[in-house]
PAZAPA-4460 file (N, C-alpha, C; in steps of 0.05 Angstrom, whole numbers, plus 32768, in hexadecimal, padded with zeros to 4 digits):
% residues 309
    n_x    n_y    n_z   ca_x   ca_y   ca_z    c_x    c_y    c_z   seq   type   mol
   8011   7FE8   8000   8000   8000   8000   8012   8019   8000     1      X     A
   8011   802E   7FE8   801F   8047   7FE9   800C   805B   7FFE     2      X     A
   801A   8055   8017   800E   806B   8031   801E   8086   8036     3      X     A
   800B   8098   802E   8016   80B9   803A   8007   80C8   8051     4      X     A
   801C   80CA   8068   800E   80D2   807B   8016   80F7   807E     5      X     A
   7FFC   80FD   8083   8008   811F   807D   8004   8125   80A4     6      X     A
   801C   813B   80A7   8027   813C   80C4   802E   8157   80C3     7      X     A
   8010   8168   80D1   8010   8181   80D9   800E   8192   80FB     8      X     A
   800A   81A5   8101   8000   81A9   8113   7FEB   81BD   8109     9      X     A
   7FEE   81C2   80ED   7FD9   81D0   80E2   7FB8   81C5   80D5    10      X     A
   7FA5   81C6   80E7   7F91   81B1   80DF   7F80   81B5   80C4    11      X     A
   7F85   81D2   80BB   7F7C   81DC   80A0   7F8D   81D2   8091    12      X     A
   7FA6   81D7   808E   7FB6   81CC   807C   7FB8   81B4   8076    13      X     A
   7FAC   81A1   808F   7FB7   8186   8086   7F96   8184   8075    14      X     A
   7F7C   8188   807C   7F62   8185   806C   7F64   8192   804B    15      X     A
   7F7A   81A2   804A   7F7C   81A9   802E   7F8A   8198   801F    16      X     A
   7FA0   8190   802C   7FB9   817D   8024   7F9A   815F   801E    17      X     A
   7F96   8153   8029   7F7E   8145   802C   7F6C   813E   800F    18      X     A
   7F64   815E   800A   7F58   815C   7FF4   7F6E   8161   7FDE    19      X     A
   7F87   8166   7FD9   7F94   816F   7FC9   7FA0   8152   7FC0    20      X     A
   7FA8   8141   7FD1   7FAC   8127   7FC9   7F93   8110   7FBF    21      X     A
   7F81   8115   7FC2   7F6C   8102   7FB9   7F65   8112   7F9E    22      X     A
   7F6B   8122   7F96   7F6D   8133   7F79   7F81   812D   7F71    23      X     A
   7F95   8132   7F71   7FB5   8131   7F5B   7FC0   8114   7F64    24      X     A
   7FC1   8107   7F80   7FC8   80F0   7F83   7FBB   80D4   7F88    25      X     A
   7FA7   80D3   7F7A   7F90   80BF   7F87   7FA1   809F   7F89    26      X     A
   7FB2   809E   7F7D   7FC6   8084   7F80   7FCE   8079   7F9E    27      X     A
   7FD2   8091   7FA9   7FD6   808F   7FC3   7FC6   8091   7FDE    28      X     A
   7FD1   8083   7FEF   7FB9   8082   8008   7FC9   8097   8020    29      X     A
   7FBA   80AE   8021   7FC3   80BF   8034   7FAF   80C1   804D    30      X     A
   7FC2   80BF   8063   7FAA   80BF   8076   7FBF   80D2   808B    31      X     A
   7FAA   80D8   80A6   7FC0   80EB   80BD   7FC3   80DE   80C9    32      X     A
   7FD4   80E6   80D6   7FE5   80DA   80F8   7FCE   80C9   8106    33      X     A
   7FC3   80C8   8101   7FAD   80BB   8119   7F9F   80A1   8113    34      X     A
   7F9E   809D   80F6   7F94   8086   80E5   7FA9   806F   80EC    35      X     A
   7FA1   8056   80FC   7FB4   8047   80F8   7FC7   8040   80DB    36      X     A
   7FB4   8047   80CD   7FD1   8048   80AF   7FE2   8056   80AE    37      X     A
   7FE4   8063   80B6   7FF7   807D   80B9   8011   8069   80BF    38      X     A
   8010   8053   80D2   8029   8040   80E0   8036   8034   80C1    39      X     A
   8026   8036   80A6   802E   8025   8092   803A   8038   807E    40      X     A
   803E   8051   8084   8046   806E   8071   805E   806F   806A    41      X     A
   8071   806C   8056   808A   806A   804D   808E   8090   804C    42      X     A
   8080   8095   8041   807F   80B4   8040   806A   80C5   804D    43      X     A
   807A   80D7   8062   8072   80EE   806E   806D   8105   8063    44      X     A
   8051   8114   805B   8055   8131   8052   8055   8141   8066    45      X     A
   8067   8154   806A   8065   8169   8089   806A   8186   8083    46      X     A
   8058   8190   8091   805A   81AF   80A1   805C   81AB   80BD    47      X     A
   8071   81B3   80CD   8070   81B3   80EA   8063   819E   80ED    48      X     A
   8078   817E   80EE   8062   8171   80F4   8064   8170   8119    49      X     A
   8051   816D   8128   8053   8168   814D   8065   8157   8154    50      X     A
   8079   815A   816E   8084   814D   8172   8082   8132   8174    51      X     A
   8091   811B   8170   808A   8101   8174   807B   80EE   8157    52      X     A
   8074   8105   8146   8066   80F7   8133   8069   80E9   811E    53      X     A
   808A   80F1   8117   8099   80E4   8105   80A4   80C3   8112    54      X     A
   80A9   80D4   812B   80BB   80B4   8139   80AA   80A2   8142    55      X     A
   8090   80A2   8130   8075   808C   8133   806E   8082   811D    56      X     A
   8084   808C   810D   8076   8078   80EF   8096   8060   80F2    57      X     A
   808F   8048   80E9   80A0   803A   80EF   80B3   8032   80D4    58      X     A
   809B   8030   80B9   809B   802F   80A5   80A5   8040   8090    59      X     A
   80AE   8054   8098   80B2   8073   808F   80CC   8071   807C    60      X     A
   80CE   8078   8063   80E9   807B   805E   80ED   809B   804B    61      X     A
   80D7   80A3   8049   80E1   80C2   8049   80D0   80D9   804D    62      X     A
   80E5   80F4   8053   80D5   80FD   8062   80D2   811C   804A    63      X     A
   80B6   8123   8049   80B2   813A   803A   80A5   8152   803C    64      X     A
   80B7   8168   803D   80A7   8180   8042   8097   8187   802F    65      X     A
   8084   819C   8034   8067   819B   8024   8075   81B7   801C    66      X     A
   8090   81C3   8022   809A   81E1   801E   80A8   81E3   8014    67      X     A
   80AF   81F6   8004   80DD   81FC   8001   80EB   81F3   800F    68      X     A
   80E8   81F4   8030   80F3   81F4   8042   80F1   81E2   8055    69      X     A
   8106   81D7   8063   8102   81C3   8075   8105   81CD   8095    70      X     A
   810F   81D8   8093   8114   81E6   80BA   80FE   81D7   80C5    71      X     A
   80E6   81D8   80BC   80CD   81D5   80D3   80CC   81B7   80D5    72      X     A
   80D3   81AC   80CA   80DE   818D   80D9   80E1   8196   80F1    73      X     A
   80F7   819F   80FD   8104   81A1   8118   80ED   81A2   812B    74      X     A
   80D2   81A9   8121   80C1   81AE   812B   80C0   8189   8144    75      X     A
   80C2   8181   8132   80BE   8160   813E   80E3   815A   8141    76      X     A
   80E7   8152   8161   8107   8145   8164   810F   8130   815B    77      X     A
   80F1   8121   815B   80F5   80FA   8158   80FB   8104   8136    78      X     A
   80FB   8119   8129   8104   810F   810D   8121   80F7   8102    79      X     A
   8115   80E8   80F6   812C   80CD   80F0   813D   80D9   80E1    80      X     A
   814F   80C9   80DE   8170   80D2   80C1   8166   80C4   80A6    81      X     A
   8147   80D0   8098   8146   80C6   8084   814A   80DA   806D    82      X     A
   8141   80D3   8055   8146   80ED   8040   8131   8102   8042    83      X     A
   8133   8111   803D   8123   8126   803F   811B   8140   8025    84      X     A
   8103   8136   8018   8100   814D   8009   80F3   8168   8006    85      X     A
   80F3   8175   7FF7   80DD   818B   7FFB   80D0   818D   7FDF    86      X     A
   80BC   81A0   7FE0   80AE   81AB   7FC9   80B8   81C3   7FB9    87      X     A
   80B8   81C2   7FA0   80C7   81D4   7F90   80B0   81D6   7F77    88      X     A
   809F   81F1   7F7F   808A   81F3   7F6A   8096   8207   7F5C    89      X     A
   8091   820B   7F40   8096   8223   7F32   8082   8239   7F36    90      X     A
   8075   8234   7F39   805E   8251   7F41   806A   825A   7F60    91      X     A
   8078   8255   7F6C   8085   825A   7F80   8093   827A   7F82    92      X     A
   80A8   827B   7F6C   80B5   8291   7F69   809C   82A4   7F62    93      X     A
   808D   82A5   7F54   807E   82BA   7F46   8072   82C1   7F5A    94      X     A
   8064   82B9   7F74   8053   82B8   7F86   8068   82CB   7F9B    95      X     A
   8089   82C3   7FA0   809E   82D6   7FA7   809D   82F0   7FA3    96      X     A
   80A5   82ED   7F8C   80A4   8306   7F81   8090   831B   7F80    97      X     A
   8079   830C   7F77   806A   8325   7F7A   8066   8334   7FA3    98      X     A
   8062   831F   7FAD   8061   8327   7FCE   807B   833D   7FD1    99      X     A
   8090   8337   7FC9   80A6   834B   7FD5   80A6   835F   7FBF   100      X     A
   80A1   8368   7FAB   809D   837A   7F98   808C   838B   7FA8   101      X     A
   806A   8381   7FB0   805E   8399   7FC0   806D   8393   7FD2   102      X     A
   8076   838D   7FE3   8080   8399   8004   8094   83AB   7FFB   103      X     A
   80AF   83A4   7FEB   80BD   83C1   7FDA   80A8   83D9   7FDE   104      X     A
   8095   83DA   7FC4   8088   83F3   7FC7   8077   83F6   7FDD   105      X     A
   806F   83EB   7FE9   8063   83F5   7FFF   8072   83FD   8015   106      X     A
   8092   8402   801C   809E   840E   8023   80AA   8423   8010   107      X     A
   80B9   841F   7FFD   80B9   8430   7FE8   80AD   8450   7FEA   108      X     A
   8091   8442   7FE3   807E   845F   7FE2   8071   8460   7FF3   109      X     A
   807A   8460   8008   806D   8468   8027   8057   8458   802B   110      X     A
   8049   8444   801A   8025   8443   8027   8028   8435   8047   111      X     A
   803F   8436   8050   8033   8428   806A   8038   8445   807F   112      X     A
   8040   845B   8076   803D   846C   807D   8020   8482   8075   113      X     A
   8014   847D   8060   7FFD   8487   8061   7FE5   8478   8064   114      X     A
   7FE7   845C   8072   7FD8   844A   807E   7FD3   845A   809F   115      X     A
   7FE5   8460   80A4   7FEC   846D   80BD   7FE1   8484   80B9   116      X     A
   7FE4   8495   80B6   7FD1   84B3   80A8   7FBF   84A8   80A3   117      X     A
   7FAC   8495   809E   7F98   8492   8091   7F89   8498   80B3   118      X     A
   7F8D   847D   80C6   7F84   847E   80D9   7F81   8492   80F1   119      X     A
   7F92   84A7   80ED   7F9A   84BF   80FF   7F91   84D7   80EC   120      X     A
   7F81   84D3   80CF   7F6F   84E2   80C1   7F84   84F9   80B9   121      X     A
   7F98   84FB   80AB   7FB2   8509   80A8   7FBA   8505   8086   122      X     A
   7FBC   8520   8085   7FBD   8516   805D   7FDC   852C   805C   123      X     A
   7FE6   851A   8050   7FFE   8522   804E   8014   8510   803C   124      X     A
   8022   8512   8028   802D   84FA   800E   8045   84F8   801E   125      X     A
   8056   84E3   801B   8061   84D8   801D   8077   84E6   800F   126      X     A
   8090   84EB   8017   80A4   84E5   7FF6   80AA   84D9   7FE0   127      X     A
   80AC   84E0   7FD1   80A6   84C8   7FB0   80C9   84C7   7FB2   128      X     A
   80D8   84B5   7FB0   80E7   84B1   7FA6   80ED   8499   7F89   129      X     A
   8102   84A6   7F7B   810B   8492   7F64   8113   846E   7F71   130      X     A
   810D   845D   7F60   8113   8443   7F72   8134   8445   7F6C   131      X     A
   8139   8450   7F56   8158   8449   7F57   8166   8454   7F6F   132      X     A
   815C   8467   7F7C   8153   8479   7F98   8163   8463   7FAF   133      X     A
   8151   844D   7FAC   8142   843B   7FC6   8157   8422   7FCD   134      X     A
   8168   8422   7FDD   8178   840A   7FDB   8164   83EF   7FEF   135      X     A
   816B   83DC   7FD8   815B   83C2   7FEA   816A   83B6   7FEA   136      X     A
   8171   8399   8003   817C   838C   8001   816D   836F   8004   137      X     A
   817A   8364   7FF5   8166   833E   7FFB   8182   8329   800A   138      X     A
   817A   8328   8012   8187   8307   8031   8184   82EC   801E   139      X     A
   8190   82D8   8012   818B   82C6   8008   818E   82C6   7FE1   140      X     A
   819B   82BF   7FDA   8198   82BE   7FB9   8190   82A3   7FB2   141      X     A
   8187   8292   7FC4   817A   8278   7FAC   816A   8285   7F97   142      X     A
   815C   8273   7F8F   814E   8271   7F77   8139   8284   7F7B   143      X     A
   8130   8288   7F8C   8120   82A4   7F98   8123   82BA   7F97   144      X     A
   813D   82B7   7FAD   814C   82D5   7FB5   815B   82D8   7F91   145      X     A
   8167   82CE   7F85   816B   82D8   7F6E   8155   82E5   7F60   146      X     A
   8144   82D7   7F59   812A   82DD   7F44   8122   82FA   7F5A   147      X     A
   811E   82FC   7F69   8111   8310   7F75   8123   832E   7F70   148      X     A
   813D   8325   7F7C   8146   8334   7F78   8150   8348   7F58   149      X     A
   814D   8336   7F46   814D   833F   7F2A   8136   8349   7F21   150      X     A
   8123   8344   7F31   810F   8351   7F26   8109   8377   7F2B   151      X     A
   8111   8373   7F4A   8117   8388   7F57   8120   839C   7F4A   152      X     A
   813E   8392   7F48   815B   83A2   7F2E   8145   83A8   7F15   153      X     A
   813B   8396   7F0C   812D   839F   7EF5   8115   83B4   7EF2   154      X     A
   810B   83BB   7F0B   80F7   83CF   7F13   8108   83E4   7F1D   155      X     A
   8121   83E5   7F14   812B   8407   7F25   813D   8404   7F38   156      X     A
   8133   83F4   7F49   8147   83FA   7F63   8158   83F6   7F6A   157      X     A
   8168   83FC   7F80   818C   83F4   7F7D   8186   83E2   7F94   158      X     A
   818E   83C5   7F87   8190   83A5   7F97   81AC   83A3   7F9D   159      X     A
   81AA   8395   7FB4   81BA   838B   7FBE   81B8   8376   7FC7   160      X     A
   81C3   835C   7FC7   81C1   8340   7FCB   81D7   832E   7FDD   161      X     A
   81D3   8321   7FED   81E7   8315   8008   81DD   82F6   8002   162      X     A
   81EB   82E4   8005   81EF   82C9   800A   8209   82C4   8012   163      X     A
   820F   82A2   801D   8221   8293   801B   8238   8294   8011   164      X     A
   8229   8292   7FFD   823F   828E   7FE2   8242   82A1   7FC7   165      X     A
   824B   82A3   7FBB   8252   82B8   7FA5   8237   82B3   7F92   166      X     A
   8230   82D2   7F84   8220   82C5   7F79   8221   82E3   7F62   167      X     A
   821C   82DD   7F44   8224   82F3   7F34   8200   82FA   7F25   168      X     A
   81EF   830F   7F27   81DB   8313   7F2C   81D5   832D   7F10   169      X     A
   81C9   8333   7EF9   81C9   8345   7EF0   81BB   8359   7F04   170      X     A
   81CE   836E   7F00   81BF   8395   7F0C   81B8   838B   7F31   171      X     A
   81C5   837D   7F3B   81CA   8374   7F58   81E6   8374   7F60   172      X     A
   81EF   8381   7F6D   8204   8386   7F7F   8209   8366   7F98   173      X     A
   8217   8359   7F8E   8214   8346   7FA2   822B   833F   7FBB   174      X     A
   8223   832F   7FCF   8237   832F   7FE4   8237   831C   7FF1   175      X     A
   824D   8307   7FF5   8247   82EB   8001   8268   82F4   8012   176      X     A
   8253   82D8   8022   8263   82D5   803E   825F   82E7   805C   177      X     A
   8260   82D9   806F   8265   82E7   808A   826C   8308   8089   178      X     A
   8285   8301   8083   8296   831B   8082   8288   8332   8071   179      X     A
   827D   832D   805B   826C   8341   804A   8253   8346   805E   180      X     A
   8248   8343   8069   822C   8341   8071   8224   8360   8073   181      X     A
   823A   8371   8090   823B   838D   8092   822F   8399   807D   182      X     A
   824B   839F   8068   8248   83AC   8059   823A   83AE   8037   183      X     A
   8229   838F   803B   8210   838E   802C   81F6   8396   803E   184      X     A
   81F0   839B   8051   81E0   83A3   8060   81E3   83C6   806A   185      X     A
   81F7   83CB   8064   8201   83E6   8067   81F0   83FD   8056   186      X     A
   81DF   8403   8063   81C9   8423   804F   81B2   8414   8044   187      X     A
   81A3   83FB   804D   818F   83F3   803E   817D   8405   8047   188      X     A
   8167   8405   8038   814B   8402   804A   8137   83F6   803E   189      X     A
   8136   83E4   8033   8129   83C9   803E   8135   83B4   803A   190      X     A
   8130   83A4   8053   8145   8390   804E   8130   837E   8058   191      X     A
   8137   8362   8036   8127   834D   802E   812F   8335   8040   192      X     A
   812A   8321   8048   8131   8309   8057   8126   82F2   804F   193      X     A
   8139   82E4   8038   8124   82CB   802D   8144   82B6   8038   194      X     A
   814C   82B9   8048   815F   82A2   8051   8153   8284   8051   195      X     A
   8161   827A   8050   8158   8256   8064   8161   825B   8084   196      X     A
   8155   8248   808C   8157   8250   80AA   816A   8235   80B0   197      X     A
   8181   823E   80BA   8195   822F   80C3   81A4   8237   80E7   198      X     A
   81B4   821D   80E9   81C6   8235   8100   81CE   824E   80FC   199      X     A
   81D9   824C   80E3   81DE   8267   80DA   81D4   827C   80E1   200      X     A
   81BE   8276   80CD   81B0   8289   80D5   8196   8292   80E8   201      X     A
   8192   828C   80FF   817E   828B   8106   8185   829C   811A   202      X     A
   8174   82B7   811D   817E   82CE   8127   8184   82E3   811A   203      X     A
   8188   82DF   8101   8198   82F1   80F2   818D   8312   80F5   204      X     A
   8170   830B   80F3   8164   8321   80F6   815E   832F   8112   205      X     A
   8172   833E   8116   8177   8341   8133   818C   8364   812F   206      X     A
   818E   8368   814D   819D   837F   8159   81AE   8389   8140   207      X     A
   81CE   837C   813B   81E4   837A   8131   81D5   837D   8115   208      X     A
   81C6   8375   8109   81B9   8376   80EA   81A7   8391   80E5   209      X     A
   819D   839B   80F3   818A   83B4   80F5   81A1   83C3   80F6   210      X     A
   81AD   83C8   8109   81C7   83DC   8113   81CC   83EC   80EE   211      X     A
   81D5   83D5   80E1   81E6   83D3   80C1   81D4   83EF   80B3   212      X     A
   81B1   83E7   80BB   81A1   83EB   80A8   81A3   8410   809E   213      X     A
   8197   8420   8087   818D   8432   808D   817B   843E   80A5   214      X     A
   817C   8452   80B4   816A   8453   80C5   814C   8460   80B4   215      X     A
   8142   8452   80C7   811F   8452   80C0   811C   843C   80A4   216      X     A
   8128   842E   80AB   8123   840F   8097   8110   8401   8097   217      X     A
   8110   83EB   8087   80F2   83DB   8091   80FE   83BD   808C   218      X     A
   80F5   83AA   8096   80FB   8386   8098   80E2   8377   8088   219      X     A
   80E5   8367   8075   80D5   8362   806A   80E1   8341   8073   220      X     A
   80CD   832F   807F   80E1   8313   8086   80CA   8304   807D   221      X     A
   80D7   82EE   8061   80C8   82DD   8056   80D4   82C8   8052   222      X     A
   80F0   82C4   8066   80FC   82AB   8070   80ED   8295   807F   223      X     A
   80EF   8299   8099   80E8   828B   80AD   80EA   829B   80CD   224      X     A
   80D9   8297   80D4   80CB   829A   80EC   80EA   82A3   8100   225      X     A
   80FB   828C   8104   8110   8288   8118   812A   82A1   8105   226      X     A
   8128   82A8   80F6   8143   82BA   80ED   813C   82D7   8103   227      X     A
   811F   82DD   810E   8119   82F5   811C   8121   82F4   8131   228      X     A
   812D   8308   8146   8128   8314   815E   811D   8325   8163   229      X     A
   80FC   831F   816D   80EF   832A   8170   80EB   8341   818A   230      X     A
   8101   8339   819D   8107   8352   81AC   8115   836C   81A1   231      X     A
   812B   835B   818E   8139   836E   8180   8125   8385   8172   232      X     A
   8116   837A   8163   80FF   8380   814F   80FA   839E   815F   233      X     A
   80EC   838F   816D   80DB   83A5   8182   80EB   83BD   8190   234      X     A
   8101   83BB   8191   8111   83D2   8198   811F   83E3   8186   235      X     A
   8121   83CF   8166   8126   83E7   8156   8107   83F9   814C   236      X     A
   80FF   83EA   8151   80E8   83F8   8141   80DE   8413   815C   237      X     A
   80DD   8407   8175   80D8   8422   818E   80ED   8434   8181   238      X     A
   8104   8432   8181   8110   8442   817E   811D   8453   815D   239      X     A
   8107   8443   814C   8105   8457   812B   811E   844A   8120   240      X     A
   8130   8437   812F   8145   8433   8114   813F   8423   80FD   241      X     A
   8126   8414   8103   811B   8407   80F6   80F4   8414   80F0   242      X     A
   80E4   8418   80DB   80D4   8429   80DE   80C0   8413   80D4   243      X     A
   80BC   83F8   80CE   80AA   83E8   80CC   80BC   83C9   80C1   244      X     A
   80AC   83BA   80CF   80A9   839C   80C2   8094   838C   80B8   245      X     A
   809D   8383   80A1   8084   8370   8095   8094   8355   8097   246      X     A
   807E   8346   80A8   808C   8329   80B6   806B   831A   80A2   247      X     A
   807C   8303   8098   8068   82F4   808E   806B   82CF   8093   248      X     A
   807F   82CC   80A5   8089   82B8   80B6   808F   82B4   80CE   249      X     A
   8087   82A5   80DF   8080   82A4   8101   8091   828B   810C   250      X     A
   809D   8281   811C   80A4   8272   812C   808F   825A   812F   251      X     A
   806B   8264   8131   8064   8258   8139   8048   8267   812A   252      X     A
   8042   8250   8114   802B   825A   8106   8014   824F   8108   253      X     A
   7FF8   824C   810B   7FF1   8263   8104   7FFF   8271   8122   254      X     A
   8002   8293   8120   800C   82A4   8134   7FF1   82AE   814C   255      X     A
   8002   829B   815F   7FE7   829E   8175   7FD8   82BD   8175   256      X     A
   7FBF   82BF   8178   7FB6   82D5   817E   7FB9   82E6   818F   257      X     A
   7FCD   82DF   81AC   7FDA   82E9   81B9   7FF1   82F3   81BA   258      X     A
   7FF9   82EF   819D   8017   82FD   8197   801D   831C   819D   259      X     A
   802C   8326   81A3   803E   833C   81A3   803D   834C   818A   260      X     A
   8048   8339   8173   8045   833E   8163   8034   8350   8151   261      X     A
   801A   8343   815A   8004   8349   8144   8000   8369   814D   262      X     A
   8003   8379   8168   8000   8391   816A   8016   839C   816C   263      X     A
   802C   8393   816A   8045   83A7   8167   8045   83BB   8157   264      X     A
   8046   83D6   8158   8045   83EF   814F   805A   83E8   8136   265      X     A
   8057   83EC   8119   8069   83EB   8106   806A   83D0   80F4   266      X     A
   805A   83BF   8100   805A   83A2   80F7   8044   8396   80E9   267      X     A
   804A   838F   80D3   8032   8385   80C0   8037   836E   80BC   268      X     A
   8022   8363   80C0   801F   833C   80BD   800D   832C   80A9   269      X     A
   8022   831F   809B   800F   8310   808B   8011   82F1   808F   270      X     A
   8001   82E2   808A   7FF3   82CF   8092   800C   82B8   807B   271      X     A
   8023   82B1   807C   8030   82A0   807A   8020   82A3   8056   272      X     A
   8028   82BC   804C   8014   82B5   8031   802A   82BA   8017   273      X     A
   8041   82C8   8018   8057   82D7   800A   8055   82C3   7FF1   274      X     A
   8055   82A4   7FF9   8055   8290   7FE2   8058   8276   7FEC   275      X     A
   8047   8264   7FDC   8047   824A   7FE4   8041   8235   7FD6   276      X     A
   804C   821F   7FD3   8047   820C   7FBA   8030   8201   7FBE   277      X     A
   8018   8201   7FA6   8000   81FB   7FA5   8001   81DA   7FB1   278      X     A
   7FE5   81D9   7FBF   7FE1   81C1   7FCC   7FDD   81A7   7FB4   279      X     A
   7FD3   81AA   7FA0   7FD6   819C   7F86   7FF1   8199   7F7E   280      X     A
   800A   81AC   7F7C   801A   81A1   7F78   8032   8194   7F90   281      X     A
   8027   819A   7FA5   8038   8189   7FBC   8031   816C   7FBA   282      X     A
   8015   815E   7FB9   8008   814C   7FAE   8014   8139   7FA4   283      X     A
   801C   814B   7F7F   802A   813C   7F6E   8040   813C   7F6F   284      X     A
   8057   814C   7F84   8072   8145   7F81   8078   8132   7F8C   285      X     A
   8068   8129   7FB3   8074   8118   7FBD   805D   80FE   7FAE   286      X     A
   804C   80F9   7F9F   8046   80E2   7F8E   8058   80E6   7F81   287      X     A
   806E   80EF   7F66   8084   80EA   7F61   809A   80DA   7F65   288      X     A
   8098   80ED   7F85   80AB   80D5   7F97   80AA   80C8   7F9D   289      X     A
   8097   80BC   7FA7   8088   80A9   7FA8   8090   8091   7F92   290      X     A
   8088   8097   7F8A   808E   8085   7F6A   80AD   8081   7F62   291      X     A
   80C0   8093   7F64   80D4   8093   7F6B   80E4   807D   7F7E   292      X     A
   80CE   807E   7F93   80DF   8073   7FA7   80E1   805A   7FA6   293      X     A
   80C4   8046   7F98   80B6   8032   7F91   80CE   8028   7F88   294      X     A
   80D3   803B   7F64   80E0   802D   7F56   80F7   8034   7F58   295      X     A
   810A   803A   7F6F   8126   8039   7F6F   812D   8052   7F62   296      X     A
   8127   8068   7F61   812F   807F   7F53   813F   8091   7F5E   297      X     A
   814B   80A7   7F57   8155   80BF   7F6D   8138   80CA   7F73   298      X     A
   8134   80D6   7F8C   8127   80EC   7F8F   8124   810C   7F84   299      X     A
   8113   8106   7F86   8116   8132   7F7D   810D   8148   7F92   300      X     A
   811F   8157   7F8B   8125   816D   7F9E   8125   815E   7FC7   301      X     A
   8144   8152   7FBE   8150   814C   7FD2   8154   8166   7FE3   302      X     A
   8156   8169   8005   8165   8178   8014   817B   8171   801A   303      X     A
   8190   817F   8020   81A9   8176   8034   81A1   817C   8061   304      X     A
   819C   8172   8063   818F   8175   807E   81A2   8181   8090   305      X     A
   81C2   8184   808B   81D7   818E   8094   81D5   81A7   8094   306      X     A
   81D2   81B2   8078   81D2   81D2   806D   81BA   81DC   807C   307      X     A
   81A0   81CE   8075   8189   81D9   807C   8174   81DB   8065   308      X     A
   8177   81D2   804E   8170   81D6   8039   8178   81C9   8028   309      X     A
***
């Protein structure tokens, strides 16, 4: 029996996931954590799955994010030393891009400043500046942070780009390594965050990283939840060195209603929406693999579980 057990803490997501596999994968028998079949599942699909829930399939031989990204494994400790893939939709980037294009202009051209005037009944424009004007910087050049960032360059503005590793970018200024970090962060104001969340980096967005920024900057974080310090957050922003964040990734999603967060003066939240591989095609990748795995094949879109990604 080809058994897929899907392993959330999200109970909407897994009822969509649900219907998205009895549409694109009807081959397969997907059931949740709780179905004794679940004990017969070679393959796991996961978002955050709960602790313990992996280290209960006995049968299991791989494990697959329903995301780009794997960090939220960690979510569960019992995770085993198996392979691990993720989802890699092409409608992915386009769904990028357009999310950080408006957050650009909506710092850009003030509207989150005449959102503010709106409510305190105050009419008064903004400054228009030229984008070639506007330095932005983006955190990450994968396949994302590249595309994003060229698009950017290609709308005017003066980009700037940070990763790892070297990376040659048309009409992007780029900067890899530790040692570069400073002085690619040096006079932004807005600074993009599409990292992977590693040791590395987890924190990044903190004290020492704002310090770099232009003052009265803004944080646009469509990484992951754990790259924030959210005390940090909150003290640049009391104190104007930082003049707004748009956080669209949480530690802990959905973001309790009790968050801090959600009323922090300067902070705009979106609902984990920036971009996400359609539930139809998460479906058909790990059936792929599936099939894959049957017949002795490589997998697709392997992680390195070391790197983080």
């Amino acid at each position: 029996m080809n058994t897929v057990v899907l392993l959330s803490r999200d109970t909407l997501l897994l009822k969509q996931l649900q219907a998205a596999f009895a549409r694109s994968a009807p081959q397969l028998t997907t059931v949740l954590a709780d179905d004794p079949l679940a004990r017969n599942a070679q393959i796991a699909a996961c978002w955050f799955p709960l602790p313990g829930s992996l280290a209960a399939l006995p049968n299991l031989q791989v494990i697959h994010s329903v995301a780009a990204g794997i960090d939220h494994l960690e979510n569960d400790p019992s995770c085993p030393d198996l392979p691990v893939c993720r989802v890699v939709d092409p409608g992915h980037r386009q769904g990028m891009t357009e999310y950080v294009r408006w957050a650009v202009i909506h710092y850009h051209r003030g509207f989150d400043q005449v959102l503010e005037q709106q409510r305190q009944q105050h009419w008064e424009r903004p400054l228009q500046r030229a984008a070639g004007q506007f330095k932005v910087g983006v955190m990450g050049l994968g396949s994302l942070g590249s595309a994003i960032s060229q698009d950017l360059a290609a709308s005017g503005y003066d980009v700037r780009g940070w990763a790892r590793g070297s990376k040659a970018l048309t009409g992007v200024q780029t900067f890899a390594g530790a040692q570069n970090l400073n002085p690619f962060l040096d006079g932004v104001e807005v600074l993009i965050n599409l990292l992977p969340l590693t040791r590395e980096t987890r924190g990044i967005l903190g004290q020492s990283t704002f310090e770099q920024l232009a003052n009265g900057a803004a944080l646009v974080n469509c990484g992951r939840g754990g790259h924030l310090d959210i005390d940090d957050l909150e003290q640049a922003l009391k104190r104007g060195k930082l003049r707004g964040a748009l956080l669209d990734v949480f530690e802990q999603e959905p973001l309790p209603a009790d968050h801090r967060l959600w009323t922090m003066p300067g902070v705009t939240i979106t609902p984990h929406m920036a971009s996400a591989a359609s539930h139809d095609c998460i479906a058909e990748q790990v059936a792929e693999n599936f099939r894959r795995l049957n017949a002795d094949e490589p997998l697709l879109n392997c992680a390195d579980r070391l790197l983080g990604y």
